[in-house]
ChimeraX commands (.cxc) that place a marker at each C-alpha (Angstrom):
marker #1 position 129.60,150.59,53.65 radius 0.5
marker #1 position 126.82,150.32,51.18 radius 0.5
marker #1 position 129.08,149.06,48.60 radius 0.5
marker #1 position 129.41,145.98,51.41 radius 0.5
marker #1 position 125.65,145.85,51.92 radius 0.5
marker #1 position 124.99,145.29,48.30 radius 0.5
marker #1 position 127.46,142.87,47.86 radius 0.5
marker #1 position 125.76,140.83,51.42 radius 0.5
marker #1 position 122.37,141.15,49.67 radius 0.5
marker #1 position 123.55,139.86,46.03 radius 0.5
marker #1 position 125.12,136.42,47.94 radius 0.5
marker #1 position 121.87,136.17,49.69 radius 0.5
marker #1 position 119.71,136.22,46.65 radius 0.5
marker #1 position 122.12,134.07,45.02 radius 0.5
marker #1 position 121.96,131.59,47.93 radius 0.5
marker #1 position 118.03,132.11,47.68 radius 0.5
marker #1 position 117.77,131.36,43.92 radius 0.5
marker #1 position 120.15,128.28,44.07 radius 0.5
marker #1 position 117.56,127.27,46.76 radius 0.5
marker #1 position 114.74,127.50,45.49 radius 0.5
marker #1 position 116.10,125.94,42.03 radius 0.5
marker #1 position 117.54,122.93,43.50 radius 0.5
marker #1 position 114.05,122.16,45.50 radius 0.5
marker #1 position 112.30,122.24,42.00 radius 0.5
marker #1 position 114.65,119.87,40.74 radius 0.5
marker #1 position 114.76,118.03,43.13 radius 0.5
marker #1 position 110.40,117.81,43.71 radius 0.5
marker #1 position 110.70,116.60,39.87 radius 0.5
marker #1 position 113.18,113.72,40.32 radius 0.5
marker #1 position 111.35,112.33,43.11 radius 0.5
marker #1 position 108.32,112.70,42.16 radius 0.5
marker #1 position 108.97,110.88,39.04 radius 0.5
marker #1 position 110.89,108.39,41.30 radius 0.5
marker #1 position 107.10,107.86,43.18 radius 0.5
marker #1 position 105.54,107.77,40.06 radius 0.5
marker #1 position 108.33,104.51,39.02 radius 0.5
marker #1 position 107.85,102.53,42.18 radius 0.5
marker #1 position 103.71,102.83,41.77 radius 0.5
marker #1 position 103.42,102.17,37.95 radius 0.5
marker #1 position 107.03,101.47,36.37 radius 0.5
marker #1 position 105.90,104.16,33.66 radius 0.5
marker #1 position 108.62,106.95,33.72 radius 0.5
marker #1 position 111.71,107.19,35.38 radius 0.5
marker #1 position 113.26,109.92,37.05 radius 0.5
marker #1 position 116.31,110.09,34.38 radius 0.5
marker #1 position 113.26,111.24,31.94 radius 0.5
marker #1 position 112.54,114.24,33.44 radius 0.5
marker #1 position 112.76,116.91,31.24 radius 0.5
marker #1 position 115.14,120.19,31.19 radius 0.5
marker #1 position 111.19,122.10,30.14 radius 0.5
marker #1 position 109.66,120.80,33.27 radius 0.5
marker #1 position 112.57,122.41,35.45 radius 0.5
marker #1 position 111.94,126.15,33.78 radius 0.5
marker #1 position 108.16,125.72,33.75 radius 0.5
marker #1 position 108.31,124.80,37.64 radius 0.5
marker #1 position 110.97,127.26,38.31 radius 0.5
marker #1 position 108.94,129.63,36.69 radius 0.5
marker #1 position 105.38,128.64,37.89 radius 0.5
marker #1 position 106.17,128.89,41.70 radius 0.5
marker #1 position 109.11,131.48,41.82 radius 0.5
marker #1 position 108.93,133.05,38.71 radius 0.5
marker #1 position 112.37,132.44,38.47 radius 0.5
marker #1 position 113.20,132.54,34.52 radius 0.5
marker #1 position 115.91,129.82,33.64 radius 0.5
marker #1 position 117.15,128.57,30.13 radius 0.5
marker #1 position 117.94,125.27,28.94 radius 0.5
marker #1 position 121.46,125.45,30.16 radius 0.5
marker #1 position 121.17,126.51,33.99 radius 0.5
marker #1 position 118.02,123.56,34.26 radius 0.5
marker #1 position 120.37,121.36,33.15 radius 0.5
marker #1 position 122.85,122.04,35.77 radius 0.5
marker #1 position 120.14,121.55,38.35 radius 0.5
marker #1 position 118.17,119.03,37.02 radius 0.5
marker #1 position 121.47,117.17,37.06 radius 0.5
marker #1 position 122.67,117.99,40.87 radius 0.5
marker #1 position 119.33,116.64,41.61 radius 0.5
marker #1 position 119.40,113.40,39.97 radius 0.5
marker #1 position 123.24,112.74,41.46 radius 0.5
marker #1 position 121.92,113.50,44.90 radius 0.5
marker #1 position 119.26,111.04,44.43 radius 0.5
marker #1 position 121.57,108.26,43.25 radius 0.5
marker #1 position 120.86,108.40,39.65 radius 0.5
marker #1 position 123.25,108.19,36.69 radius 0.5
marker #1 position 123.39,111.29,33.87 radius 0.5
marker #1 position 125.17,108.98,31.68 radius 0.5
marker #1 position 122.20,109.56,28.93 radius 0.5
marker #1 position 122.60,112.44,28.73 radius 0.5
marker #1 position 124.94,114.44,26.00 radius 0.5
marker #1 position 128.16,116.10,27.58 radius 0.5
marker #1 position 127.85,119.79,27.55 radius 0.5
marker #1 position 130.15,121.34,25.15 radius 0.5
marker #1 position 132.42,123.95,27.05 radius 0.5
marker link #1:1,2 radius 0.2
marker link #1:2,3 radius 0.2
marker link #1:3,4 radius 0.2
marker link #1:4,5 radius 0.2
marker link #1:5,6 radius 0.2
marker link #1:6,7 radius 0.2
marker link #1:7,8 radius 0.2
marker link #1:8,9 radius 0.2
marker link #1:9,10 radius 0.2
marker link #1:10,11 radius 0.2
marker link #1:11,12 radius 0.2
marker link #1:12,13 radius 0.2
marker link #1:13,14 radius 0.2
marker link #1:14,15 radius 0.2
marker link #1:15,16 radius 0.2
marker link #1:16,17 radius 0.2
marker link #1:17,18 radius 0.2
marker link #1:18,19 radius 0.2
marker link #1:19,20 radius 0.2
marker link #1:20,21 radius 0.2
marker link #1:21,22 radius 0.2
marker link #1:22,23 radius 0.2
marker link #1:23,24 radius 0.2
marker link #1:24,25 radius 0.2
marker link #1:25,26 radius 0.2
marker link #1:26,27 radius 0.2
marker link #1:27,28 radius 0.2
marker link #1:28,29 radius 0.2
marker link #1:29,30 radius 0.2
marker link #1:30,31 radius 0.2
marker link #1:31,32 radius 0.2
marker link #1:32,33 radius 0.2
marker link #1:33,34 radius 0.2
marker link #1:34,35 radius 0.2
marker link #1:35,36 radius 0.2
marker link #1:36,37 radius 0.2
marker link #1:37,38 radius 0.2
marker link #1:38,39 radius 0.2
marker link #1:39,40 radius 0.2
marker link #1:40,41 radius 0.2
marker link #1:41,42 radius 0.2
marker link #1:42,43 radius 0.2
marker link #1:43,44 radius 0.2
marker link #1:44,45 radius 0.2
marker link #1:45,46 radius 0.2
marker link #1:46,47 radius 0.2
marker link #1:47,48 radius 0.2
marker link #1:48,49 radius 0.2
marker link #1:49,50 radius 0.2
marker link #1:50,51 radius 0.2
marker link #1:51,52 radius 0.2
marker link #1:52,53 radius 0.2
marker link #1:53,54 radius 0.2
marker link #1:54,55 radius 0.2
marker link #1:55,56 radius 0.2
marker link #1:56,57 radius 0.2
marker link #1:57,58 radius 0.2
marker link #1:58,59 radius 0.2
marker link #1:59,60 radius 0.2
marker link #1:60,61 radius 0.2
marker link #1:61,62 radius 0.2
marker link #1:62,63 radius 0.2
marker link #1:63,64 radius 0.2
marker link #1:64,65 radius 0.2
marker link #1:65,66 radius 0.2
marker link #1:66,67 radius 0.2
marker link #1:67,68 radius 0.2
marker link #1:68,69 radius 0.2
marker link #1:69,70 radius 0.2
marker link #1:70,71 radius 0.2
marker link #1:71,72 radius 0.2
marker link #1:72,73 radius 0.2
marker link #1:73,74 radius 0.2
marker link #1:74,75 radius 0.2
marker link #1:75,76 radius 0.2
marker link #1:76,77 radius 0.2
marker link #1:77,78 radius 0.2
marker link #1:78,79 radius 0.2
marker link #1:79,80 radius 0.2
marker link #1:80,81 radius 0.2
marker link #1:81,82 radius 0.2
marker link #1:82,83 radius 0.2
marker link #1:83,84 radius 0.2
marker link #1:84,85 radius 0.2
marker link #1:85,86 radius 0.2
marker link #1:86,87 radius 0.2
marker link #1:87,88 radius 0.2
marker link #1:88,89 radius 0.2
marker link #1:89,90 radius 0.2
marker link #1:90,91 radius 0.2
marker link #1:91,92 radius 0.2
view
């Protein structure tokens, strides 16, 4: 029984922390997507893999690396329509 509890509460904070990453990614690409259409200064494709952890980190104290913002900063940019075809393809 507790063994089933645990595992309940693990996919929950999973679900949370997938969550709560994607919003931050997501936040980032449109925001730099506002900041595009107002001044045609940055693009959302330049967001950065460091701005990901340090937002992650800032309002969930969520501590990412380089990797696992890449995965999200990615998923966001897709959902919004954008290409990652800049960027490097991950070595497996």
């Amino acid at each position: 029984m507790f063994k089933k509890l645990r595992e309940r509460q693990i996919r929950l904070q999973a679900g949370q922390r997938h969550t709560r990453l994607m919003g931050v990614a997501e936040d980032l690409v449109r925001e730099a997507g506002m900041k595009q259409a107002l001044t045609q200064t940055t693009s959302p494709q330049e967001v950065t893999l460091a701005e990901v952890a340090c937002l992650a980190f800032a309002r969930y104290q969520l501590r990412i690396d380089e990797a696992e913002a890449a995965d999200y900063l990615a998923a966001a940019l897709v959902a919004r329509g954008y290409s990652t075809d800049h960027w490097p393809a991950a070595s497996a």
